[in-house]
N, C-alpha and C positions, 0 to 999 in steps of 0.2 A: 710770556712774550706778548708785544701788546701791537697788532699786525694793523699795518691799513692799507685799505686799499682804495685807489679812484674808482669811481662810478658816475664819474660826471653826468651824464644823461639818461640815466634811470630814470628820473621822475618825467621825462616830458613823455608826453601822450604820444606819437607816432614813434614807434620802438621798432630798431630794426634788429641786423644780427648780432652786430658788437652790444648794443644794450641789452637783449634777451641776452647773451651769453652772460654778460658781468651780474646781471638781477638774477639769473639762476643759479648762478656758483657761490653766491654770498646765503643767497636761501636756503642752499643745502651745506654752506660750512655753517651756517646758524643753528643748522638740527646736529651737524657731526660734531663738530667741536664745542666742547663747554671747558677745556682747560686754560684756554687762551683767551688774549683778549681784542678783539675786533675794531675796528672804527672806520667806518664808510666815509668817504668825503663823496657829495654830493653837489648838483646845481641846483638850486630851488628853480620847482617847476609845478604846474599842475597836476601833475599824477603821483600824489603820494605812496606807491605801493612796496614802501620800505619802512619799518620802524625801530624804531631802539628795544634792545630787550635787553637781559641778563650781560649775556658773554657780546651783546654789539651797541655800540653808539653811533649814531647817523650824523652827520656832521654836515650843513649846510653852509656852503660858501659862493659868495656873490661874484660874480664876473662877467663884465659885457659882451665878451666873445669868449668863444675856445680857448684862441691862444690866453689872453689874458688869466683867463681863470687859471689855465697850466700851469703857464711859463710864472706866472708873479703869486697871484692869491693861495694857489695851493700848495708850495713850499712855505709860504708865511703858517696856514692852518693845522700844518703836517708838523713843523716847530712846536705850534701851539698845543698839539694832542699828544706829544711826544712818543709817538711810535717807533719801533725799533726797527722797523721793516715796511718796505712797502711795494705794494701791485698795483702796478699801472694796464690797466685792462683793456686798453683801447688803441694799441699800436704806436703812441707818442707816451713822451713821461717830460716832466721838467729840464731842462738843458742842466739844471745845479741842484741836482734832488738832496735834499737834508739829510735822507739816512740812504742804507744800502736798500737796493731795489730789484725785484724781478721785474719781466713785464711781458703783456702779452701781443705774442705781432701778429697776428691774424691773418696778414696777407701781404704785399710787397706789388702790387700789382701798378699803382704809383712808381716802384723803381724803374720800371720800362716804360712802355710806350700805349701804353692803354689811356684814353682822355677822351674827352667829353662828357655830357650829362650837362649839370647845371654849373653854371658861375661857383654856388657855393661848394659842391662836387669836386670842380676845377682847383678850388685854391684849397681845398684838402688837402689834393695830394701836393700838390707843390710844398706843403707844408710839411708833410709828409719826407716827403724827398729832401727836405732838408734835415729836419727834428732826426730820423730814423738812422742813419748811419753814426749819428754820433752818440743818442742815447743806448744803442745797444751794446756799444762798446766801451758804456761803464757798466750796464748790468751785470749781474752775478748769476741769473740765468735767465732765458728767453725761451717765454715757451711759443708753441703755435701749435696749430688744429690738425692738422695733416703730416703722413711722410710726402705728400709731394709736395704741403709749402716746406717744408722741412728741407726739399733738397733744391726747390726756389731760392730759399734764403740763403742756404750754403757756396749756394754757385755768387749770389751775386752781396752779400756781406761777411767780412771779415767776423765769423762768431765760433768758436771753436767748438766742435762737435759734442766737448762734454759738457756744456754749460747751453745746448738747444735744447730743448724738452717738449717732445711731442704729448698733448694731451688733450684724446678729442672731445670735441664739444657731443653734447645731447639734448633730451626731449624734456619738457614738461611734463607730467603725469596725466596733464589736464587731456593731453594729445593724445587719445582712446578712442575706440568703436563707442559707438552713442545710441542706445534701441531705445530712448524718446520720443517718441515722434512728433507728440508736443512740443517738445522744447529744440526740437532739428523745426517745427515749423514755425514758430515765433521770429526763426534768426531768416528765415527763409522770406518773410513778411517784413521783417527789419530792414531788408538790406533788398527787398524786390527783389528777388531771384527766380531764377526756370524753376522749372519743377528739377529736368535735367541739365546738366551742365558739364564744361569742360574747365577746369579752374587753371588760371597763370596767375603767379605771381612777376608782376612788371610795374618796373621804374621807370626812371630817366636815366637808370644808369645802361651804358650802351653794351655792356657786360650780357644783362638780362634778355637778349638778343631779343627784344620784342618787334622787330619790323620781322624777321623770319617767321616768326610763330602769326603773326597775320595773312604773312605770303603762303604757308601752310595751311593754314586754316581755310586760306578763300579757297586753295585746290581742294580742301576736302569738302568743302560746300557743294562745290562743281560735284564734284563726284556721289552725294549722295541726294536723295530726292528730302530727306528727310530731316539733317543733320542738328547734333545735337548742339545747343547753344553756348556760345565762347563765354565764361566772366572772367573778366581782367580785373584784378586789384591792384590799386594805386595809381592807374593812370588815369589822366583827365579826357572828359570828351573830346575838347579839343587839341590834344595831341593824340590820339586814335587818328580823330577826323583826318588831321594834318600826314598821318603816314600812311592812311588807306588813299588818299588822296593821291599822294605818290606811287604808290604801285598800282593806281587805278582800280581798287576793289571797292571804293564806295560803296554799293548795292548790298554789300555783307554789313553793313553799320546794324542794320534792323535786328542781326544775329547777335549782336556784342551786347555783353551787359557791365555796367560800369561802376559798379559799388562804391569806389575809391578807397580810401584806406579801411581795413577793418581794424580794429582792436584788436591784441592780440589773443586776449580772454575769449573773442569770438570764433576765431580761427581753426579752432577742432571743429566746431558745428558746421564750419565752412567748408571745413576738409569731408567729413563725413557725410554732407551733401553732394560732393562732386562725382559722378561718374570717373574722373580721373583726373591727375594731376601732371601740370606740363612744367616740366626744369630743366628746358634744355638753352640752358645758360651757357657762355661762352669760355666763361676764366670765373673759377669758385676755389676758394681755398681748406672748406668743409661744403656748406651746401644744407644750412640747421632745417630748412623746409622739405628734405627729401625726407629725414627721417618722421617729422614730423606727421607728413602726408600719410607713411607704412605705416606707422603709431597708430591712426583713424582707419586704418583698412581701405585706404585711397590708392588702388594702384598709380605708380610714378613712371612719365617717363623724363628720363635725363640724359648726359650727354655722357660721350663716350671720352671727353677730353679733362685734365688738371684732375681735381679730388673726387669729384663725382662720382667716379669709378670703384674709386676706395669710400668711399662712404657708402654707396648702393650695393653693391656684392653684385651677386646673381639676383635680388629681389625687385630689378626695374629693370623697363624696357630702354636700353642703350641704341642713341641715334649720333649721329654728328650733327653739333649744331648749325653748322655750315652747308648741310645737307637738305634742300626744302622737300625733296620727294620722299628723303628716308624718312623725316618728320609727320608727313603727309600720311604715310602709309603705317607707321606707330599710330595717328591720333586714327587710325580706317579700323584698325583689327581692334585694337580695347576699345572702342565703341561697339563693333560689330561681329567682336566673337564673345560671348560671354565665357564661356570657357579659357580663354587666355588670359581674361581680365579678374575672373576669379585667383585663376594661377600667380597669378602676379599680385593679387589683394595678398593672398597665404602667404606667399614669400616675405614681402612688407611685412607683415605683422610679425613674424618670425624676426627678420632681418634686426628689426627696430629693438628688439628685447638686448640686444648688446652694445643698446649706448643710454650710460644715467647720468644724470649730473651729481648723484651721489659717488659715484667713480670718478667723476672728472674733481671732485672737490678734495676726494680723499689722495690722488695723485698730487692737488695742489699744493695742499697742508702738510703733503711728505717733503714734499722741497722749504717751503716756508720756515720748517723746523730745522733743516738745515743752517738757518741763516743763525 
């Protein structure tokens, strides 16, 4: 059988979750399968870290936007490689796809009323909202990360319960305890980092609840004489500036540290530097950084609300993101009890051993053969 799948944005340099997820499950069907045969369609970008080998071919195809790539170029490509089957990885597929198709919905959060973030963010989901109701209802199966986007998408899409496919995402192997200390302090001098730190990861997406996690933080400043120092990944100075500004914390600027985007390659180093990791995110549909964080021995704290819950077990500290004192008083004790924070590093590490993308490839390739 000769399978393809999109990966449209694999190759560009700031990868987030839908591109780690689709560049890890094509990397572990490349070591699990050798009967079959593969073909990646791709958008030529800067970060090569995909190559053709034996059982796969990478296939580079041009397009000025999203949509266009989708909707026109890559049903013309998908013709031209003549595959039998294909996986569309990224929540959208062709409106008139060439052959039968799985695809993967990762979340739905665009069907409701969740908005904001940027312009480009904005016309996502609209597109979204449009694309999503009618491609899933030519697929042949639809999978997603979670049972609770599973029973998201049930409630609010026509998709018949045997043709959903829950299969969850997982870790890199890269994402390990690290006793280097050379090489934890190269990335520490790379990126300007405390010695100690509290790590978020924050966007622009309004999801990532980052004006809470500063309203939190400035109480914990208050509160200790000594406190340990905030790094935020991915946001800019001046959108800190602009929300400290708003809730009148200014004075804590001196505390933030602001790396902007890390690499993903660099990210265990990152983790396994932090005194703890904060993800107490608003609406997640899996959540690939919670495990990530337990993987490096990073205690996590996250939210009590959507998949979070199911993805952390008992191995994170559970807050409401809506909560600034319950958050306040999580980021006080794993700073300030080492014993809880230990408790919670043990758990993570444990916890994280029962998610691989070698599972999640082998669940894929069961259905795949189906077709």
């Amino acid at each position: 059988m000769k399978i393809g799948i999109e990966a449209q944005r694999i190759f560009r340099k700031k990868k987030h979750g839908m591109d780690i997820y689709a560049l890890e499950l094509i990397k572990a069907l490349q070591k699990l399968d050798h009967t079959n045969e593969y073909v990646v369609f791709v958008k030529p970008d800067s970060d090569v870290c995909l190559h053709s080998s034996e059982n796969m071919k990478v296939v580079k195809v041009k397009g000025a936007t999203y949509v266009d790539w989708e909707q026109i170029w890559l049903p013309k490509a998908i013709k031209a490689a003549g595959v039998d089957v294909m996986h569309y990885t990224s929540n959208t597929a062709p409106l008139n796809s060439p052959v039968p198709y799985v695809v993967t919905l990762h979340d739905i959060i665009y069907m409701h009323s969740f908005s904001g973030g940027t312009i480009y963010q904005t016309a996502g989901h609209f597109y979204r909202k449009f694309i999503v109701p009618k491609i899933t209802k030519k697929a042949s199966y639809v999978f997603t990360v979670s049972d609770f986007e599973k029973i998201q998408i049930s409630k609010t899409l026509d998709i018949s319960d045997s043709k959903l496919k829950v299969i969850p995402n997982a870790y890199s192997s890269t994402f390990r305890e690290i006793a280097n200390t050379d090489t934890l302090n190269l990335i520490k001098e790379k990126y300007s980092l405390p010695d100690d730190f509290i790590l978020f990861l924050g966007n622009e997406a309004p999801k990532k609840n980052l004006v809470n996690v500063l309203k939190s933080y400035s109480k914990y400043v208050d509160e200790n004489p000594d406190p340990t120092q905030l790094v935020i990944l991915e946001s800019s100075h001046e959108q800190i500036l602009n929300h400290l500004a708003k809730i009148k914390r200014l004075d804590i600027l001196d505390k933030i540290s602001l790396p902007g985007y890390i690499m993903h390659c660099d990210l265990p180093k990152i983790y396994n530097l932090a005194t703890l990791f904060l993800y107490p995110s608003l609406r997640e549909s899996f959540g690939i950084p919670i495990i990530e964080a337990m993987a490096c021995g990073t205690p996590v704290i996250t939210s009590t609300t959507t998949a979070m819950p199911e993805v952390a077990g008992n191995a994170a500290y559970l807050v409401d993101p809506q909560n600034v004192d319950e958050l306040t008083k999580a980021i006080n004790e794993l700073t300030n009890n080492i014993d809880l924070n230990t408790a919670i590093k043990e758990k993570g590490l444990k916890r994280a051993e029962d998610f691989s993308w070698k599972n999640t490839a082998f669940q894929t390739q069961n259905i795949y053969l189906t077709k």
